[in-house]
C-alpha positions as CSV (number, residue, x, y, z in Angstrom):
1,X,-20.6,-7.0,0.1
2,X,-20.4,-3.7,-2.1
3,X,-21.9,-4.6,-5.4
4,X,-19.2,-3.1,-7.9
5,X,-19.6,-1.7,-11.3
6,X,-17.3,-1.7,-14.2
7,X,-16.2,1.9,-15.0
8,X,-17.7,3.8,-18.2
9,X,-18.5,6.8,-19.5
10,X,-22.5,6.1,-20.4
11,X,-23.5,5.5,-16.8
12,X,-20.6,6.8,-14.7
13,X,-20.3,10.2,-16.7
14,X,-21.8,12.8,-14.3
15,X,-19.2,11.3,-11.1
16,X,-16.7,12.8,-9.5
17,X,-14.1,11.2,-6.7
18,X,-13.9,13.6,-3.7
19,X,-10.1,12.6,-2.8
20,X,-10.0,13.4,0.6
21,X,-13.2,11.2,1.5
22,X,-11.6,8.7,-0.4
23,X,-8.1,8.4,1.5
24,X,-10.6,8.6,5.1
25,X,-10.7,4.7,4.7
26,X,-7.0,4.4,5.5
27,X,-7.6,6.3,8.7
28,X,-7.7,3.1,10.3
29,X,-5.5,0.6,8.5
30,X,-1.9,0.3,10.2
31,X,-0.5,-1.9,6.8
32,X,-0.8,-1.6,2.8
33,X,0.1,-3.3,0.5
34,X,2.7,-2.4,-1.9
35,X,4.5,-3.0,-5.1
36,X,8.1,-3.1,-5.8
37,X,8.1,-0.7,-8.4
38,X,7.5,2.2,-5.2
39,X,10.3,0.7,-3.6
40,X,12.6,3.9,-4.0
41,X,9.8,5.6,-3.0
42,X,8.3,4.0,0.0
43,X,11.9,3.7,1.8
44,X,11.8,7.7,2.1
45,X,9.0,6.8,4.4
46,X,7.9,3.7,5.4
47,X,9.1,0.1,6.9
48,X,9.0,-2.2,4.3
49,X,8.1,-5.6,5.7
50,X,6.5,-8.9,4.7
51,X,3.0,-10.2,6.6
52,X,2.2,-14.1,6.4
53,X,-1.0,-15.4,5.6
54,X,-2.3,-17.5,8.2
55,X,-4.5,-19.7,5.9
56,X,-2.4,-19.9,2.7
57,X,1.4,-19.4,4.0
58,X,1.9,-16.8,1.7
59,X,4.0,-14.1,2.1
60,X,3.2,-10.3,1.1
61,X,4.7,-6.6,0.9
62,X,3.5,-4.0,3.0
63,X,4.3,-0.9,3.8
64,X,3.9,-0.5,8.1
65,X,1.9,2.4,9.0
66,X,0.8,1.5,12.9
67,X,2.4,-0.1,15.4
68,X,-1.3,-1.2,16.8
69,X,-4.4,-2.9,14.6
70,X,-6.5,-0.5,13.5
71,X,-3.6,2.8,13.5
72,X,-2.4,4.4,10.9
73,X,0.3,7.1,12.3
74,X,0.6,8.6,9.1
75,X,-3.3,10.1,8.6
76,X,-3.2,13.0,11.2
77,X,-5.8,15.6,11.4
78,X,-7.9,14.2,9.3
79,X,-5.1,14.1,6.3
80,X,-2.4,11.5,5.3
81,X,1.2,13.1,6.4
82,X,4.1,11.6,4.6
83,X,6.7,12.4,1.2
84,X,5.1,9.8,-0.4
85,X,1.4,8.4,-0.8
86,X,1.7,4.8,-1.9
87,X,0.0,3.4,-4.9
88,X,-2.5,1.2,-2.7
89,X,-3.4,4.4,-1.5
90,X,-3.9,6.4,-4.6
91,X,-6.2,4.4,-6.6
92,X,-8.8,4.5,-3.8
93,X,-11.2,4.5,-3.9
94,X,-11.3,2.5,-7.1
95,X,-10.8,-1.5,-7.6
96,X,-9.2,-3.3,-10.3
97,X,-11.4,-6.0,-11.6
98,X,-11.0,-8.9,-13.9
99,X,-12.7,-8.4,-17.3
100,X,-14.3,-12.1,-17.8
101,X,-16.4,-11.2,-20.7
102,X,-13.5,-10.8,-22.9
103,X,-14.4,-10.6,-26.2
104,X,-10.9,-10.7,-28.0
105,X,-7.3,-10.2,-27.7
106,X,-7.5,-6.4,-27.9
107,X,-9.8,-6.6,-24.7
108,X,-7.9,-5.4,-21.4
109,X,-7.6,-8.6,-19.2
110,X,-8.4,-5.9,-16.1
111,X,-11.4,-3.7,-15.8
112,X,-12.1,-0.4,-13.5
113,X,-14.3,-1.2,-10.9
114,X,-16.2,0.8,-8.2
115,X,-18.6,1.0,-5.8
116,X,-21.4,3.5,-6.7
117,X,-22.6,3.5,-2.9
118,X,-18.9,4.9,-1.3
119,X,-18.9,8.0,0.5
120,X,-15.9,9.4,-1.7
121,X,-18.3,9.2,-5.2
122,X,-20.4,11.9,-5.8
123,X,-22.1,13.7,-8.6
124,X,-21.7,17.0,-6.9
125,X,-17.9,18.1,-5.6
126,X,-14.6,16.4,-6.2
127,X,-12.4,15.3,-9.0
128,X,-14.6,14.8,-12.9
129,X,-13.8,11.5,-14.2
130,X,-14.9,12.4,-17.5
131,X,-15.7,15.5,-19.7
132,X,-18.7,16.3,-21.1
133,X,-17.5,14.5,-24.7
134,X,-17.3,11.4,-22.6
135,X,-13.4,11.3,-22.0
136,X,-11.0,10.3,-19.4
137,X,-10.4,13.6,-17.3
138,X,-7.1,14.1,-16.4
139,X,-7.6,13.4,-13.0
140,X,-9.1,9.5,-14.3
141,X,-5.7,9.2,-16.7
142,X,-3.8,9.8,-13.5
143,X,-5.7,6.9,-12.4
144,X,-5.2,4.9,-15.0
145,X,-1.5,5.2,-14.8
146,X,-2.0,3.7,-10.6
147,X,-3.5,1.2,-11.4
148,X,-1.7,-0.1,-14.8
149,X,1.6,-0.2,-11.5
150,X,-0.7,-1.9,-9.4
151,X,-1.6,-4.8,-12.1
152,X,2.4,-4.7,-13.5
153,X,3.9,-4.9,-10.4
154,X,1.8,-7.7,-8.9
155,X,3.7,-10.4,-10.9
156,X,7.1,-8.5,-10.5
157,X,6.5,-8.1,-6.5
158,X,5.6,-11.9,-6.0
159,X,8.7,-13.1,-8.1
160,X,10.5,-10.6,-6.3
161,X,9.2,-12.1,-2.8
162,X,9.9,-16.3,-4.2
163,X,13.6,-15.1,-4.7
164,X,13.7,-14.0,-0.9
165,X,12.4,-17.1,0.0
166,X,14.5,-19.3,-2.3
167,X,17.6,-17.5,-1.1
168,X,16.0,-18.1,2.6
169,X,16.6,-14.4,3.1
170,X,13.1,-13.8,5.1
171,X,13.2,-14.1,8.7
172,X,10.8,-13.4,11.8
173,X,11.0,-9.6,13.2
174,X,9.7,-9.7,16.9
175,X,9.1,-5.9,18.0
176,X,9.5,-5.2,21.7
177,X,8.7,-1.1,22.4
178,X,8.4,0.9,25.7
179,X,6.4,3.9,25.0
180,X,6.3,7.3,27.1
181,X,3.2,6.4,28.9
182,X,4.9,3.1,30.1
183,X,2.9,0.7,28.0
184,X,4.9,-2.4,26.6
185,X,3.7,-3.3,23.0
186,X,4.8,-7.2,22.0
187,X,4.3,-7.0,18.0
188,X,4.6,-10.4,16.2
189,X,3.6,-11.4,12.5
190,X,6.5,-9.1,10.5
191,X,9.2,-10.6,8.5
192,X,12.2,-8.5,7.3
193,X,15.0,-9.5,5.5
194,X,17.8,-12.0,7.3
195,X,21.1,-9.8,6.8
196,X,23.3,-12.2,8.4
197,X,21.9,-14.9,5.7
198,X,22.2,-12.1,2.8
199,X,26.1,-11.8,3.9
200,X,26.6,-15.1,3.4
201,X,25.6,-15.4,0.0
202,X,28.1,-16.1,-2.4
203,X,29.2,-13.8,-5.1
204,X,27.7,-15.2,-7.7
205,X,24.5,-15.4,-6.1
206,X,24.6,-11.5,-5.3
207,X,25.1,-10.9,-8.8
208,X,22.6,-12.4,-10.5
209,X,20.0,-10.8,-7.8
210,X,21.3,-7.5,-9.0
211,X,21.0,-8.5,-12.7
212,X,17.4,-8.9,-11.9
213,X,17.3,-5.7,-10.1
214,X,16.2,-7.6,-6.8
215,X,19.6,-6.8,-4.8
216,X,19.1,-3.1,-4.7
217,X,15.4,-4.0,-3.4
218,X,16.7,-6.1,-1.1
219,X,19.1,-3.5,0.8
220,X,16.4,-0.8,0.6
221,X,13.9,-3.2,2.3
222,X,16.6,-4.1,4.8
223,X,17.2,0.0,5.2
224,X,13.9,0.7,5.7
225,X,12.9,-0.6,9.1
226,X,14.9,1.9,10.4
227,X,11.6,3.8,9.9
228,X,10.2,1.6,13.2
229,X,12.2,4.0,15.3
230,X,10.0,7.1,13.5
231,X,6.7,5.4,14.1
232,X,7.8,4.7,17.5
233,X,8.3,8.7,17.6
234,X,5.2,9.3,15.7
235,X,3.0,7.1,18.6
236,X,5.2,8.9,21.5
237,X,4.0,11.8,20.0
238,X,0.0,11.2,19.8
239,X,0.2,9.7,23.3
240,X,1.6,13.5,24.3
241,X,-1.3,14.9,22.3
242,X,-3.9,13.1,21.0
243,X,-5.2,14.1,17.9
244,X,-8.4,15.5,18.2
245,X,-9.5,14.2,14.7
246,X,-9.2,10.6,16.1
247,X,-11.4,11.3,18.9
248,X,-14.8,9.8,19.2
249,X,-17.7,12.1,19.8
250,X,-19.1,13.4,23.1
């Protein structure tokens, strides 16, 4: 297990992020999470979809990125290919930590982590996370401003996600796809949202979810897997001509 280390200038002052190296560990990751905040966003892209946890029962965003474990059809040649990078994406390849030596109330409740052994931190090329007076580069503010979305939108995404469920609005998504070179794929394990149940609900329901700002979620979310007919495109497309990135070595 990496061994991480809380971010500050004294020790951490002479590292830089090289971006690309960073984003290499999505290469093979075919969901991630997201935040409802990047809805508006993520729908220019992506299928927005809900995975179950098989131990706990709970339910999470993500954004779809493969149709198979282990593919990401949006990193091609060697370089993520899409409008919009998600959050989860951005803030790689740093970890947001809870601070349990708090010493008071002006103390952040979330700490900066990383792992000095990744490949993506270096002391020679990349991105500066701090200048020689010992402040936050640009480049780290950026980072800052990720993560801060990551930590805000974690309570707003899970309240978002109890409303689908109290409104019984999530349903099972079973993907049957033919590709080009006549394999069959069977994918299981996605939930979407059920828009004959969202029909259904009654007016006043409807607009106290758009009070909240969870209606206009809801219909982008729905929208969105129409983006399962892209990836379906994007995979019909690598099978025509495999990317030579993705190759293993002779």
């Amino acid at each position: 297990m990496a061994r991480l280390q809380a971010l500050n200038p004294a020790q951490h002052k002479n590292l830089c992020i090289n971006v690309d190296e960073a984003r290499k560990a999505t290469a093979t990751v075919n969901m991630l999470p997201v935040v409802l905040s990047e809805f508006r966003q993520l729908i220019v892209d992506y299928p927005i979809m809900l995975t179950k946890n098989a131990e706990t029962g709970a339910f999470s965003l993500i954004a779809l990125l493969g149709l198979e474990r282990g593919e990401n059809l949006f990193w091609r040649s060697g370089a993520w290919d899409a409008t919009y990078l998600p959050l989860g994406l951005r803030r790689l390849p740093f970890v947001i930590g809870n601070n349990d030596n708090k010493q008071s109330d002006k103390d952040h409740d979330f700490l900066i982590c990383l792992d000095p052994e990744n490949a993506a931190i270096t002391p020679e090329t990349g991105e500066a996370l701090f200048s020689e007076d010992g402040r936050p580069t640009r480049f780290l503010q950026d980072m800052q401003t990720v993560l801060a979305r990551l930590i805000e939108g974690e309570p707003q995404t899970e309240n978002f996600v109890s409303k689908l469920l109290a409104h019984k609005l999530v349903t099972p998504m079973t993907l049957d796809i033919e590709l080009v070179d006549g394999e069959t794929l069977n994918i299981e394990g996605l939930y979407g949202i059920d828009e004959v149940r969202l029909q259904r609900l009654e007016s006043e329901t409807l607009t106290v979810l758009n009070q909240q700002g969870h209606l206009e979620a809801i219909y982008n979310m729905a929208a969105s897997t129409g983006h399962i007919r892209k990836l379906i495109q994007l995979k019909n497309a690598l099978l025509a001509t495999p990317d030579p990135w993705l190759q293993p070595d002779s």
